[in-house]
C-alpha positions, -999 to 999 in steps of 0.1 A, spaced: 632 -375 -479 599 -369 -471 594 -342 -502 608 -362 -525 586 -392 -517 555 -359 -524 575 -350 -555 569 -390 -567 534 -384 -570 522 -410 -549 487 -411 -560 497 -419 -596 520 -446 -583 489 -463 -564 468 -465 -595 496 -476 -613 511 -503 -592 486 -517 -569 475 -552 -587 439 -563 -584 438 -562 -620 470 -540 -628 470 -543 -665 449 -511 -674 468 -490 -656 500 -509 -655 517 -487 -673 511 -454 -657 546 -454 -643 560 -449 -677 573 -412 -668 575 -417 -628 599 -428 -604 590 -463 -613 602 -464 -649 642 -456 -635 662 -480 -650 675 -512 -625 718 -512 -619 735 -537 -643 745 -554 -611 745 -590 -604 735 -580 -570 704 -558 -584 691 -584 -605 689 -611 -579 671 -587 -556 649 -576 -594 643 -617 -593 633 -620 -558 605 -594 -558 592 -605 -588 590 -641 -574 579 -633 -540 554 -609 -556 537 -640 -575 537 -663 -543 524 -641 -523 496 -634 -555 488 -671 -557 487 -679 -520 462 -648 -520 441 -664 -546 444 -700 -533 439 -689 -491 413 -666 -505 388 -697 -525 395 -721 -500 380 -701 -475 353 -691 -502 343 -722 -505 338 -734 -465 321 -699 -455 297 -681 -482 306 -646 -469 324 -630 -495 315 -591 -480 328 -605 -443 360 -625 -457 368 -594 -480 364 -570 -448 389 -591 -428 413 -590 -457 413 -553 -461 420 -553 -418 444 -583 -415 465 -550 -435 467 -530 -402 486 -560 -383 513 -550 -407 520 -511 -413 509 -497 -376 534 -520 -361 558 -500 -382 545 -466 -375 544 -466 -339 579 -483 -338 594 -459 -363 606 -484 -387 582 -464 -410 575 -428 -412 535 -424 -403 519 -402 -425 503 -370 -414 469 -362 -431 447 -330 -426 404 -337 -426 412 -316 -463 432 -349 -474 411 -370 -465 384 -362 -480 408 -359 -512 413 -397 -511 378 -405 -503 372 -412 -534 394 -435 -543 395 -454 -512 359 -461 -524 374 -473 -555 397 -495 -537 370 -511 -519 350 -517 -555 381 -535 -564 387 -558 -535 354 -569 -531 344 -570 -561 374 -594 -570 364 -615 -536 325 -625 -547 337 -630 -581 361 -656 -568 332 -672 -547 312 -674 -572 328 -690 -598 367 -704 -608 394 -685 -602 408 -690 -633 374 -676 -648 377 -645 -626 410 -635 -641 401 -639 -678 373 -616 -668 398 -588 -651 415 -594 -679 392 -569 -695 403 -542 -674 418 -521 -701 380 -519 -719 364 -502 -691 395 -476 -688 397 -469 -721 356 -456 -718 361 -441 -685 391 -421 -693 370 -411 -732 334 -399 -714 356 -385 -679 389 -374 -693 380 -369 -725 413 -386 -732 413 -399 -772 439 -423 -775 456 -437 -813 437 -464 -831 465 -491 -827 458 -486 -790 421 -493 -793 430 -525 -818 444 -542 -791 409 -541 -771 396 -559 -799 413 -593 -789 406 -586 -756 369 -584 -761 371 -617 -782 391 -635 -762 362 -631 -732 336 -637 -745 350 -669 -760 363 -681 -723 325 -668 -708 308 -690 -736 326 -719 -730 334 -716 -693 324 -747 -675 320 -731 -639 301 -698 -657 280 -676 -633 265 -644 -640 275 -632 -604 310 -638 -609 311 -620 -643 294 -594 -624 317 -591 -598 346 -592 -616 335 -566 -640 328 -543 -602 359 -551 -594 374 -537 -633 348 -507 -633 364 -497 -594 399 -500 -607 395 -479 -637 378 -458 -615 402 -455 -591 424 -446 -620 406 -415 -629 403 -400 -599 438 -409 -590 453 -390 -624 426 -357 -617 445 -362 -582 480 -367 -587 490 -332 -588 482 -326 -551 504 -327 -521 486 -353 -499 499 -348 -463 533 -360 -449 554 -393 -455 531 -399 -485 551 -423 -502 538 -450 -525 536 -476 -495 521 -453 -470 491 -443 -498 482 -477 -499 483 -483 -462 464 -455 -457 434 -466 -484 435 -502 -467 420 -480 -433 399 -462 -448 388 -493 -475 384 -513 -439 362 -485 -425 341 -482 -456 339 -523 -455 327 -529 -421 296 -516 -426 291 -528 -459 293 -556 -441 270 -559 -414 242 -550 -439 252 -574 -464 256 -603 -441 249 -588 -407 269 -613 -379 260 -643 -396 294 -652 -402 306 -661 -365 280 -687 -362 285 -702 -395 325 -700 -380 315 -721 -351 294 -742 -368 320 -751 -395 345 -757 -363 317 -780 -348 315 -800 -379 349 -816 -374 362 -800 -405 386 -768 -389 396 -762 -355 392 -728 -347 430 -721 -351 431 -737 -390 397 -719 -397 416 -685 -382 450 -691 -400 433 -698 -433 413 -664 -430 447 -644 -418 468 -661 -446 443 -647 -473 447 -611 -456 485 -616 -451 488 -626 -489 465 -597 -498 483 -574 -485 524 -587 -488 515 -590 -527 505 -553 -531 536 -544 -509 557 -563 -531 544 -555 -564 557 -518 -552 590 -531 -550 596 -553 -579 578 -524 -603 603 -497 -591 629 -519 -605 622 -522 -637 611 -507 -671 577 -507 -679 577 -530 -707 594 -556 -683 569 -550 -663 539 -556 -685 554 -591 -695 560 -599 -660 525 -591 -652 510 -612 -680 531 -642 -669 515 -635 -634 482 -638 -649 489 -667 -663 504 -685 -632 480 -678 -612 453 -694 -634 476 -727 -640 482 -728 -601 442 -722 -597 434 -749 -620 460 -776 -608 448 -765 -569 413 -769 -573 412 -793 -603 389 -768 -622 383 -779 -659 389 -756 -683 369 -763 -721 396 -757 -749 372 -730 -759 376 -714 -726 416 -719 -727 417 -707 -760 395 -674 -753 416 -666 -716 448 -671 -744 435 -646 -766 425 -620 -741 462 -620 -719 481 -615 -750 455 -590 -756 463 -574 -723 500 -575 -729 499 -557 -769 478 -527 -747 504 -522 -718 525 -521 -749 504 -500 -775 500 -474 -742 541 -475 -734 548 -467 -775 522 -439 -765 535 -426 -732 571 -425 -745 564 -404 -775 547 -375 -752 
């Protein structure tokens, strides 16, 4: 078991599958064990249906937990660091019972995903002040740019040329932001900032995981156990981010909030852990609903998520949205969705 989960290549599953802004890199699984075709069973597509569902939920719970607490405590680096831990409450229970195989990594492996726990940490916090400083829904038509910055990274690092229908569908994508940015109500230049961090990390992370993916990486590597293993190291990397960032500011502001009337330390607490929780169970899921299905399923489903989650922002906070703005986020997803297709078309004919 163990070698075939090695022969999978893990490390091109992660940067394919792991969604902070997925759509760049979405389709990387076009040729991996996550392309297999689902079983034409009734059974198999209830269980296809209940990942995908669960797997936007959990997304929009993430997003929702995650500006709610935004918007009560100013700490985006401090929130974003107890995210990336509340991860560890779930996968070590599991390797020290067993129920999951721990993974075995030499100092040599280590420093091989480094890198692109780095990367991962770009991603998440990136993604986190972006959403404290502006909408939600303005965060994700800016993520929606994702495939921009891969397509440069992968051209000047890779030196990876791709056909010019692929780089036509980068056009709308381009348009379609900068019409939603112009006409954004809630527009700050730290949360374009920030989300265009949290786009450069995850192309990033991209390219190093493809210059990686031909490497054994220690023991019990699987897809799962990669991205449990980045969440430590992204937490280590965090904390002291952190405390120079923000230093311990945040407990006092905790108390302080409690003092107010507002929270009781255990709402305050289960807000914070349900942001983490989310964080994490999304990214867990999105492993399981991707192996099931095709990759073109899979890049519709993911532009639908897109889209959710800005509707469920915008009818959770009341955020209003400028008909330019809705127009330009409109233009951009189905941007995002002809790319994951234009870069299918290409994989498949390789």
């Amino acid at each position: 078991n163990n070698n075939n989960n090695n022969n999978n290549n893990p490390t091109k599953l992660f940067c394919s599958k792991v969604d902070e802004a997925p759509t760049a890199a979405a389709l990387e699984v076009a040729g991996g064990a996550a392309s297999e075709p689902a079983k034409s069973s009734l059974g198999e597509s209830v269980k296809v249906a209940s990942y995908f569902m669960l797997w936007y939920l959990f997304n929009i719970g993430y997003n929702i937990y995650n500006k709610q607490a935004l918007n009560v405590l100013a700490y985006p680096w401090t929130i974003a660091t107890i995210q990336m831990a509340v991860g560890a409450l779930w996968f070590v229970p599991l390797w020290v019972t067993g129920a999951r195989a721990a993974p075995k990594l030499s100092k040599s492996d280590l420093s091989t995903l480094f890198p692109i726990a780095l990367c991962h940490t770009g991603v998440h916090v990136g993604a986190v002040i972006a959403l404290g400083a502006g909408a939600v829904s303005f965060a994700h038509i800016v993520k929606a740019s994702e495939p921009v910055v891969t397509c440069v990274l992968n051209a000047v690092l890779l030196k990876e040329v791709l056909p010019l229908p692929v780089y036509g569908t980068l056009l709308p994508i381009i348009g379609g932001v900068a019409i939603a940015s112009m006409k954004e109500l809630s527009f700050t230049f730290l949360a374009l900032g920030a989300a265009m961090l949290s786009n450069l990390s995850s192309a990033a992370r991209g390219v190093l995981s493809k210059k990686t993916m031909n490497k054994s990486i220690g023991e019990n590597m699987d897809a799962q156990n990669l991205y449990a293993v980045l969440t430590a190291m992204s937490t280590c990397i965090l904390v002291p981010l952190m405390l120079a960032m923000e230093g311990l500011s945040f407990g006092p502001a905790f108390r302080s909030l409690v003092a107010s009337g507002s929270f009781t330390n255990l709402s305050l607490a289960t807000l914070l852990l349900l942001g983490g929780g989310s964080y994490y169970a999304y990214n867990e899921v999105a492993f399981l609903a991707l192996g099931k299905v095709n990759p073109v399923t899979h890049a519709v489903g993911n532009t639908i998520k897109r889209v959710v989650i800005i509707v469920a922002s915008v009818v959770a906070f009341k955020t209003p949205m400028s008909r330019g703005s809705v127009v330009g986020s409109t233009i951009a997803i189905a941007g995002t969705l002809m790319y994951s297709l234009a870069m299918n078309a290409v994989k498949g004919k390789k």
